[in-house]
C-alpha positions as CSV (number, residue, x, y, z in Angstrom):
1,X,10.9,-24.9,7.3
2,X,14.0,-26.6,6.3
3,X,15.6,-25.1,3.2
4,X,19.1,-27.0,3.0
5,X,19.7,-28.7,0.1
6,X,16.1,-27.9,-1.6
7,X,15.6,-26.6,-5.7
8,X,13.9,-23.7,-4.9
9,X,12.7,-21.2,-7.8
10,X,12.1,-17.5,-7.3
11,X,9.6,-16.2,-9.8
12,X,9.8,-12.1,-10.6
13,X,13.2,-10.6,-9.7
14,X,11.9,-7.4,-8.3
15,X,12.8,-5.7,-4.8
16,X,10.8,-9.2,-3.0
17,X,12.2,-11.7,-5.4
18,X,15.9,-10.7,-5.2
19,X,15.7,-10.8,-1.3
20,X,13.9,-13.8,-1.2
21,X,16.9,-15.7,-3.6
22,X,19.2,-14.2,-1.3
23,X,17.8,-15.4,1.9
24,X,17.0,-18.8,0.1
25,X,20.8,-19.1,-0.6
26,X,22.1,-18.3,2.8
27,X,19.7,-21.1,4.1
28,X,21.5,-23.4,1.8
29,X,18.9,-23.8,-0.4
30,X,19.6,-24.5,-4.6
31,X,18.3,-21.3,-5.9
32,X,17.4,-20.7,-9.6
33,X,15.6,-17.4,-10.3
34,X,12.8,-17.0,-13.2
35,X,12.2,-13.8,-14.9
36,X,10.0,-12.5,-18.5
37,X,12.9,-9.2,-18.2
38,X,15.8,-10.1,-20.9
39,X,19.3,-10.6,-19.2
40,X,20.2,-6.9,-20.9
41,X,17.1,-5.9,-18.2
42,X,18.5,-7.7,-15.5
43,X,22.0,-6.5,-15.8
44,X,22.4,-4.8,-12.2
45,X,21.2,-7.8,-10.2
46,X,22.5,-10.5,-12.2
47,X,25.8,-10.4,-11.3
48,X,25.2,-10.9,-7.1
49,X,23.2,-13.5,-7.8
50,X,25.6,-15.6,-9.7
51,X,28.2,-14.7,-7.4
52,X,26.1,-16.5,-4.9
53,X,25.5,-19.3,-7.0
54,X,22.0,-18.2,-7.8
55,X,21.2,-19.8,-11.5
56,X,19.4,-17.1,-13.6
57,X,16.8,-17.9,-16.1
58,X,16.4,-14.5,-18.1
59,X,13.9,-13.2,-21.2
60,X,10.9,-16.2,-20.4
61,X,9.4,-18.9,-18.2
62,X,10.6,-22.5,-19.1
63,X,8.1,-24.9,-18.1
64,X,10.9,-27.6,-17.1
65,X,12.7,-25.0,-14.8
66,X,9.4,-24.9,-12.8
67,X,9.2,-28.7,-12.9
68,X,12.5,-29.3,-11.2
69,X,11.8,-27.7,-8.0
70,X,10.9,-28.6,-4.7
71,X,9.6,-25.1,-4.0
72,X,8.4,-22.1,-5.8
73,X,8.4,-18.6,-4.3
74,X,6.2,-16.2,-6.6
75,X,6.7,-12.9,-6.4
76,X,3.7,-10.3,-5.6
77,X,4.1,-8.7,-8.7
78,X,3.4,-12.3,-10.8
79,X,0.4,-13.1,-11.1
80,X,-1.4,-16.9,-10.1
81,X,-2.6,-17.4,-13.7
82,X,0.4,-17.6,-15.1
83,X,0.7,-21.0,-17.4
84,X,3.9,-22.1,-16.0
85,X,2.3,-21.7,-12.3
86,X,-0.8,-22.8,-13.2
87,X,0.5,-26.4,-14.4
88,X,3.0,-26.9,-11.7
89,X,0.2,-25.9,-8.9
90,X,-1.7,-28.9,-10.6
91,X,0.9,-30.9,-10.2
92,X,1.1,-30.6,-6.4
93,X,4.4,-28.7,-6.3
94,X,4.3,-25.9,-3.6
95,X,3.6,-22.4,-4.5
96,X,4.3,-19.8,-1.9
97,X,4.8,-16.1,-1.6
98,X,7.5,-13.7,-0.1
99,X,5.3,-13.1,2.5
100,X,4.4,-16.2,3.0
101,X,8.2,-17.3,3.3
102,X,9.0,-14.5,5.8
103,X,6.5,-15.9,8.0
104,X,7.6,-19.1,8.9
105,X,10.9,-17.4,10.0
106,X,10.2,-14.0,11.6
107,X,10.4,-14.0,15.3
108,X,8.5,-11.8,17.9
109,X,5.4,-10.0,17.4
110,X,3.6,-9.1,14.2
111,X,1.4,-6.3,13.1
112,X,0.0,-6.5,9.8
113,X,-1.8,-3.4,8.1
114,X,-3.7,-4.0,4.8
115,X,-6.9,-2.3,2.7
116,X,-7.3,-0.6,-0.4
117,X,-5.8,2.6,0.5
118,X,-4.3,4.3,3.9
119,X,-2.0,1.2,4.3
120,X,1.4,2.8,3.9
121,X,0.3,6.1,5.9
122,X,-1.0,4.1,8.4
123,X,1.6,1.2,8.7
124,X,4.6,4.1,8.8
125,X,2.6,6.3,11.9
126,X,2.5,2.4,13.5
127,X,6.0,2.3,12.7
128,X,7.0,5.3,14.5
129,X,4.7,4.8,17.6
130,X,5.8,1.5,18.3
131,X,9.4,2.9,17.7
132,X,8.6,5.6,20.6
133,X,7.7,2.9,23.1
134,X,9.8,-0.6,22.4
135,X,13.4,-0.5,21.6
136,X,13.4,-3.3,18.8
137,X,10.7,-2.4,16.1
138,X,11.3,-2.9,12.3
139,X,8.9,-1.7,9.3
140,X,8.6,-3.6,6.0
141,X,6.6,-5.3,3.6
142,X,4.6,-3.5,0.8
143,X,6.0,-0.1,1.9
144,X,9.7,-0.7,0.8
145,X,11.6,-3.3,2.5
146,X,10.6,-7.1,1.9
147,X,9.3,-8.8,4.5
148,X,12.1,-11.5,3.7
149,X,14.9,-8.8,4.4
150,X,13.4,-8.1,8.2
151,X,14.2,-11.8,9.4
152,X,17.7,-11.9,10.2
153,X,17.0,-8.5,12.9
154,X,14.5,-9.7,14.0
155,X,13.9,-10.5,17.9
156,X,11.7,-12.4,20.2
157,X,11.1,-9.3,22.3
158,X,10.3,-7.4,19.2
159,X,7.8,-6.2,16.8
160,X,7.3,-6.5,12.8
161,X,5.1,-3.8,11.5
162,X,4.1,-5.1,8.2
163,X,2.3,-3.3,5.0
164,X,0.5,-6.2,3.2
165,X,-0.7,-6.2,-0.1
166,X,-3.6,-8.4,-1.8
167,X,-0.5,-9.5,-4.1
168,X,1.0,-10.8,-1.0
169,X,-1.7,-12.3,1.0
170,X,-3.3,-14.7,-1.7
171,X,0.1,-16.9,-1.5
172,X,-0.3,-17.2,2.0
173,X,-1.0,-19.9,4.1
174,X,0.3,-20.1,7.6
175,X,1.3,-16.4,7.9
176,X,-0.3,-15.3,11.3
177,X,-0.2,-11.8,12.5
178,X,-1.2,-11.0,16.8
179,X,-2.7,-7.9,14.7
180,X,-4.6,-8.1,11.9
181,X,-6.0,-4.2,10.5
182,X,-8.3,-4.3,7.5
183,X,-8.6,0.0,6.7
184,X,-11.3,-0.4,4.0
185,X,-12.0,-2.2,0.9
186,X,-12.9,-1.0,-2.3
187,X,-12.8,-2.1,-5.7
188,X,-9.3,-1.9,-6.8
189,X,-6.8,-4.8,-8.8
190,X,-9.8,-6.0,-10.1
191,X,-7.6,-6.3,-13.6
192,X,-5.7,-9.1,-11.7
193,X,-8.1,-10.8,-9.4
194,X,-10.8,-10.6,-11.5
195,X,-14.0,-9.7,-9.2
196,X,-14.2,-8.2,-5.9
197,X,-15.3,-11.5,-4.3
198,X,-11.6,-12.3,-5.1
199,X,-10.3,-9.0,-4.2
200,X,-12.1,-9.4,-0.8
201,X,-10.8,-13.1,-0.2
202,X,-7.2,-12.5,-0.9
203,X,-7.6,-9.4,1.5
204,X,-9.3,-11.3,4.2
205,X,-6.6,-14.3,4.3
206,X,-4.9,-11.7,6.9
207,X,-6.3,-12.9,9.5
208,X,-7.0,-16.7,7.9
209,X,-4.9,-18.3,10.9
210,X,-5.6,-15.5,13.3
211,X,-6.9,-17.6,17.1
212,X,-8.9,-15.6,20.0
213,X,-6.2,-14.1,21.5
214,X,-5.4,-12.5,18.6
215,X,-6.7,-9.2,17.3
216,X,-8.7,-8.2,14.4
217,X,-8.9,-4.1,13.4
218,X,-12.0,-3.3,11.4
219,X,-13.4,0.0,9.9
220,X,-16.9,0.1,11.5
221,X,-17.7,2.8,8.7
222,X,-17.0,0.5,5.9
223,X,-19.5,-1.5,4.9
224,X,-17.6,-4.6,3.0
225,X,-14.6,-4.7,5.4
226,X,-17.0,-4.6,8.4
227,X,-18.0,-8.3,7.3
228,X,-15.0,-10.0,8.0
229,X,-15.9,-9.8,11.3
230,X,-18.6,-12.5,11.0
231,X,-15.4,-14.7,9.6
232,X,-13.0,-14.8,11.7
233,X,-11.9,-16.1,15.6
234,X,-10.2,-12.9,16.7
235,X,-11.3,-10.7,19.3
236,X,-12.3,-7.7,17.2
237,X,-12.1,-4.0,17.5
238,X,-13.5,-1.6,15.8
239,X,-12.7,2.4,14.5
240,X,-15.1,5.0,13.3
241,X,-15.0,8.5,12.7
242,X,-19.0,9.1,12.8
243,X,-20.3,6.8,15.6
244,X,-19.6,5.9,19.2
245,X,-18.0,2.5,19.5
246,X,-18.2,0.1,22.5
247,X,-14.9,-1.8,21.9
248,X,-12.0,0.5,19.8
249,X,-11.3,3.8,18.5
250,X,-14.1,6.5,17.6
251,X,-14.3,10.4,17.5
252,X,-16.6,12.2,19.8
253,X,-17.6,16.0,19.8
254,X,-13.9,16.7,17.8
255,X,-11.6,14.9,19.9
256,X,-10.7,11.1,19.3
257,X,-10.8,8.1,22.2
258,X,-10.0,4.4,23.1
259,X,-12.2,2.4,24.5
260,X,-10.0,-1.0,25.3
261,X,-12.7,-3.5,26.1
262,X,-16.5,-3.1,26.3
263,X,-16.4,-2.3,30.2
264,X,-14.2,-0.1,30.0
265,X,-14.6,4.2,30.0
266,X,-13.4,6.1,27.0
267,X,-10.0,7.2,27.3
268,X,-8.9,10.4,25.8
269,X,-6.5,10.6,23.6
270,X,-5.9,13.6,21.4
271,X,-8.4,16.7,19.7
272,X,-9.4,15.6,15.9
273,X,-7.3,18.9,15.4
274,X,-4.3,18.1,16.3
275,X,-3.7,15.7,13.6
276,X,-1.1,17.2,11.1
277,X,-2.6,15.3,8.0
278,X,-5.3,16.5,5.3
279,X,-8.3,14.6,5.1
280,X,-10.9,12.8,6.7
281,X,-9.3,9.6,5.6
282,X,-6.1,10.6,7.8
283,X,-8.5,10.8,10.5
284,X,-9.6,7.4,9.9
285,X,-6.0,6.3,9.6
286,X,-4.8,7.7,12.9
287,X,-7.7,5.8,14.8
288,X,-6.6,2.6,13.0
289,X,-3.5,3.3,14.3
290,X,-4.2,4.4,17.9
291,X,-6.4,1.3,17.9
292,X,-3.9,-1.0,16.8
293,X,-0.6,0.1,19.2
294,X,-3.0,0.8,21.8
295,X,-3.9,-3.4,21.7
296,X,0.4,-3.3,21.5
297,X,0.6,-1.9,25.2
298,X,1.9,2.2,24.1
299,X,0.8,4.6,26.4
300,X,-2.0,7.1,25.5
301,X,0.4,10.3,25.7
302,X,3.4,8.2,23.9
303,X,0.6,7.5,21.3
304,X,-0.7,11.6,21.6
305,X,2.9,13.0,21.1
306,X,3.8,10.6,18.0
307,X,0.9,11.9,15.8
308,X,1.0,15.2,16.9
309,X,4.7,15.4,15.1
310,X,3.9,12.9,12.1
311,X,3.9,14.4,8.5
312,X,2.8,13.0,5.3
313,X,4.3,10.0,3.5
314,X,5.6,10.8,0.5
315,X,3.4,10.8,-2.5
316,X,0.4,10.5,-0.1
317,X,-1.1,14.2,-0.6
318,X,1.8,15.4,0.0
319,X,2.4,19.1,-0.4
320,X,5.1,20.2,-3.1
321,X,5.4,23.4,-3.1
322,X,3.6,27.0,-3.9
323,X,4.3,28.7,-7.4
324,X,2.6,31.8,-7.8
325,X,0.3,31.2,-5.4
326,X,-0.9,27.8,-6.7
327,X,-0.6,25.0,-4.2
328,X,0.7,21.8,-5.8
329,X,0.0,18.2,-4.0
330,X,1.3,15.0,-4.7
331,X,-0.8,12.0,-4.3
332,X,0.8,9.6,-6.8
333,X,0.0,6.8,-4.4
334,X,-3.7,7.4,-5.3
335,X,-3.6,4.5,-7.9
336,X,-7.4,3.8,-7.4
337,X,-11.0,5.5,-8.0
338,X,-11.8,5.5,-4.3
339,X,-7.7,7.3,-3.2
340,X,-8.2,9.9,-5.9
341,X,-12.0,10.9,-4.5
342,X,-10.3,10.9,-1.2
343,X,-7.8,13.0,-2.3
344,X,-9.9,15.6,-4.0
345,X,-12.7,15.7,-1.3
346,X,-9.6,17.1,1.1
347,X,-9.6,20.5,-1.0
348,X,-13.3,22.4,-0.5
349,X,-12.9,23.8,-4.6
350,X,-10.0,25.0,-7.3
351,X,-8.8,21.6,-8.0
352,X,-6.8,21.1,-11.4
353,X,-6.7,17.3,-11.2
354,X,-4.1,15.3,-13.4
355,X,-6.0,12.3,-13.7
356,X,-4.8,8.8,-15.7
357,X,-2.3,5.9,-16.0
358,X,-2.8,2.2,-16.6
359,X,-6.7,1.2,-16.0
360,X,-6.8,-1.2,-13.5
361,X,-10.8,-2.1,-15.0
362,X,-12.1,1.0,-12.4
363,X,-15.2,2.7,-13.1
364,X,-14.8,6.5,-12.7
365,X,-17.9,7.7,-13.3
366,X,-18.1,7.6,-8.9
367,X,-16.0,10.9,-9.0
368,X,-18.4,12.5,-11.3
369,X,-20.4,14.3,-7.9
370,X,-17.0,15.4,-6.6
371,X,-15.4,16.6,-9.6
372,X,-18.9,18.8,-10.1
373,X,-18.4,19.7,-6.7
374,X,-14.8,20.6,-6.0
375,X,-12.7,20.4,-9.5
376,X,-12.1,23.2,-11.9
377,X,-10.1,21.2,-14.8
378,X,-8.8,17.9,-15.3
379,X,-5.9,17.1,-17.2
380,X,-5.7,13.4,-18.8
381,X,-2.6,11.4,-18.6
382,X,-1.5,7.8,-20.3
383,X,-3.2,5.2,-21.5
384,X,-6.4,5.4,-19.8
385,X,-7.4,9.3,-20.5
386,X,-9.9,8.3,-23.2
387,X,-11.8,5.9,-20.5
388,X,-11.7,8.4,-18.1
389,X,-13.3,11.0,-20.9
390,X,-16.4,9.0,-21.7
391,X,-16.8,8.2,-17.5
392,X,-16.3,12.0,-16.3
393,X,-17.5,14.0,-19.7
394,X,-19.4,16.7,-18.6
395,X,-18.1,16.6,-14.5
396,X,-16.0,19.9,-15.3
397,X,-13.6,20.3,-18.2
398,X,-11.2,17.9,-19.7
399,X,-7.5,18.9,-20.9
400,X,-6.3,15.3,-22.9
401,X,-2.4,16.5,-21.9
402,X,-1.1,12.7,-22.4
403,X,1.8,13.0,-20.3
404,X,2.4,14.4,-17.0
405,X,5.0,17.1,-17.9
406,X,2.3,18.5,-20.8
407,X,-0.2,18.3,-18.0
408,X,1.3,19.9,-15.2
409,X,2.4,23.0,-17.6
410,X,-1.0,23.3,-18.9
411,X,-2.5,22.5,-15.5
412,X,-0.3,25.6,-14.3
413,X,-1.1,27.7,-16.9
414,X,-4.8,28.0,-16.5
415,X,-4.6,27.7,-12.4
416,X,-5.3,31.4,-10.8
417,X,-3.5,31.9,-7.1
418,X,-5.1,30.1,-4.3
419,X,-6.1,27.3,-6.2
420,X,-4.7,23.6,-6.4
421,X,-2.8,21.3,-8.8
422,X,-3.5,17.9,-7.2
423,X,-1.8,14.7,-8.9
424,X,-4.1,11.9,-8.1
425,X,-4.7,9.7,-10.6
426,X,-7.4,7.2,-9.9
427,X,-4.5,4.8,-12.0
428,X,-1.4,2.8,-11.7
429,X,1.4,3.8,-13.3
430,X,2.9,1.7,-15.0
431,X,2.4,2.4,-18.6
432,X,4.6,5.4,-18.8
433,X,6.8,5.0,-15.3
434,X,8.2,2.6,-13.3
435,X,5.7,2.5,-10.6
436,X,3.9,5.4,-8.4
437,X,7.0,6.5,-6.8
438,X,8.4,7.3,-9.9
439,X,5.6,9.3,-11.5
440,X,5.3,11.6,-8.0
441,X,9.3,12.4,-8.4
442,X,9.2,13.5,-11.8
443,X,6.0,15.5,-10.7
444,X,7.5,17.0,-7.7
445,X,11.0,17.4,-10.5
446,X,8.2,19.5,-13.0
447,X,7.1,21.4,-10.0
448,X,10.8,22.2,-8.3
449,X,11.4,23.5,-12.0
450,X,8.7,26.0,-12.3
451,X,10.2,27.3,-9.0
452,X,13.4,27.7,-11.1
453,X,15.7,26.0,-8.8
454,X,17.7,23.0,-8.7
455,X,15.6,20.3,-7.6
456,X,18.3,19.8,-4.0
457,X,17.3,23.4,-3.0
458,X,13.2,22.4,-3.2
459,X,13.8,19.0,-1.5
């Protein structure tokens, strides 16, 4: 992809789009960089970029700055329907994503990890597997470092382990993992792509230029991700935690196996008990995982000793801390209906579940059975609570707190000792915080208070 000389526009000035106008630049490319933030917003990054020569269009979209390009790079956080995109995609000018852009320049091998939830639990335990057995691995994409920002490490010889969001994939078009994993899908971001057809379809372009010697990972227990395997030309494998599979990763009689082609005998490769994570869905992430660096070449006890020592991602049920005798978890990263029921079904009862955030058009009356089942009190949060009240009214009680600190003291107020305060809130978060990261600091913050120490001697 030649980039010298070429108008090139970044749209969205996030983590992605601020790489991506760096790399541009470097590649000699005319960069101008398009944001809705005011320049007062945009304060700490506008200066690097001018001193890169990087124009800055600050506060709005102007139709004629998207005209006068050669190339557009959209950000994942911009969505397609945008006016300004939308006329300059009729128009026939190239739209492309980060992603997308990475692609065409990466070098070596690529694993790319995407569904509707487990992705950045299962893309990090890749991560560190791969890290165990190959001396040049790097780790990026949706889980914190752009995609773009991995291309000037990276190696022939080498492997990019690569989070992928829907965001990311629908701007796609050449982007070609060796391994494509699909965890699950279920309905989430239907507020941006507007059905689940179109949730599905963006999801499914991972493996759009995928070839038979090339891989596809499928969750044989999932009912709308199993499909994809009548779409694509990969060799597929398969994972399950409740059946036997021929070509894969299954559990059998409590221990988990690899079975690397049809022909082949099971091989053993750790007890279901030895993995350090809560939840059947972490057991359905660590046989994605043991499928997918398994089809990388590691070594079964490489692969046995890496999970055996891997702990929770942060804000993925991740445990806080124990005030008098209540355990509190933080599963900020549960930003959909079918996370947060994940979440709670890893507790057997004496949930207090802060619950709310921005509705992403999710219907929670599918928690009602496990809220009856499992949960004590729910305590409402942001600009969703009084959704969630008419979906879950009646499922156990429901504390409107409307923000997480008021929650989280009310929530430890009524909690008894050996009972739970789980943050999982079926929402994004971006009507009161910055994203989900944010929201499970400040929680973990109310929750190193209560201890009454300084939030460095909790960490």
């Amino acid at each position: 992809m030649e980039l010298k000389g070429k108008k090139v526009l970044v749209v969205g000035l996030g983590k992605s789009g601020l790489a991506a106008a760096l790399f541009l630049r470097r590649k000699g490319a005319q960069v101008t960089v398009s944001d809705v933030r005011s320049a007062a917003a945009l304060a700490t990054d506008i200066p690097a970029l001018l001193d890169q020569g990087i124009m800055v269009e600050a506060g709005g979209h102007g139709l004629l700055t998207f005209r006068r390009q050669d190339l557009i790079v959209v950000s994942p956080g911009v969505p397609l329907d945008t006016p300004e995109l939308v006329q300059v995609r009729n128009f026939g000018l190239p739209v492309i994503g980060e992603l997308e852009l990475a692609a065409r320049f990466l070098m070596g091998r690529t694993l790319a990890i995407t569904g509707s939830n487990g992705k950045t639990t299962t893309t990090s335990l890749c991560g560190e597997i791969l890290t165990a057995a190959f001396p040049h691995v790097q780790v990026g994409g949706n889980i914190g470092v752009p995609v773009i920002a991995l291309v000037d490490e990276s190696r022939q010889d080498g492997w990019s382990v690569l989070e992928v969001s829907s965001f990311q994939l629908e701007t796609t078009y050449q982007f070609h993992p060796n391994i494509a994993l699909i965890l699950n899908i279920t309905p989430d971001h239907l507020d941006r792509h507007g059905s689940l057809e179109n949730y599905v379809a963006a999801k499914e372009r991972i493996f759009a230029n995928q070839e038979p010697e090339d891989a596809l990972i499928l969750n044989a227990d999932d009912d709308v991700a199993s499909r994809a395997a009548a779409r694509t030309k990969s060799r597929i494998y398969w994972f399950s935690r409740t059946r036997i599979i021929r070509q894969g990763a299954f559990v059998h009689e409590g221990a988990i196996y690899f079975r690397p082609t049809e022909q082949s005998a099971p091989e053993f490769i750790l007890k279901v008990s030895a993995i350090p994570l809560k939840g059947q869905h972490n057991v359905e992430n660590v046989l994605a995982a043991i499928c997918a660096v398994r089809l990388a070449g590691v070594a079964p006890e490489i692969v046995r000793a890496t999970v055996e020592r891997f702990r929770a991602v942060e804000h993925r049920l991740e445990f806080v801390a124990n005030v008098n005798g209540v355990d509190y978890y933080n599963d900020s990263k549960a930003t959909n209906v079918d996370a947060a029921m994940k979440a709670i079904a890893a507790f057997p009862s004496g949930i207090h579940l802060i619950l709310g955030g921005k509705d992403k058009n999710s219907d929670y009356r599918l928690m009602r059975p496990l809220i009856q089942e499992r949960v004590k009190a729910i305590y409402t949060i942001g600009a969703a609570a009084e959704k969630i009240f008419t979906h879950v009214e009646g499922s156990a009680p429901i504390v409107n707190s409307g923000t997480l600190d008021v929650a989280v003291t009310k929530a430890a107020g009524a909690a008894q000792p050996g009972e739970i305060i789980l943050l999982a809130p079926a929402c994004s978060s971006f009507d009161q915080f910055e994203n989900y990261e944010q929201r499970g600091q400040v929680f973990k913050d109310l929750v190193f208070a209560r201890r009454g120490l300084p939030e460095w001697q909790n960490a």
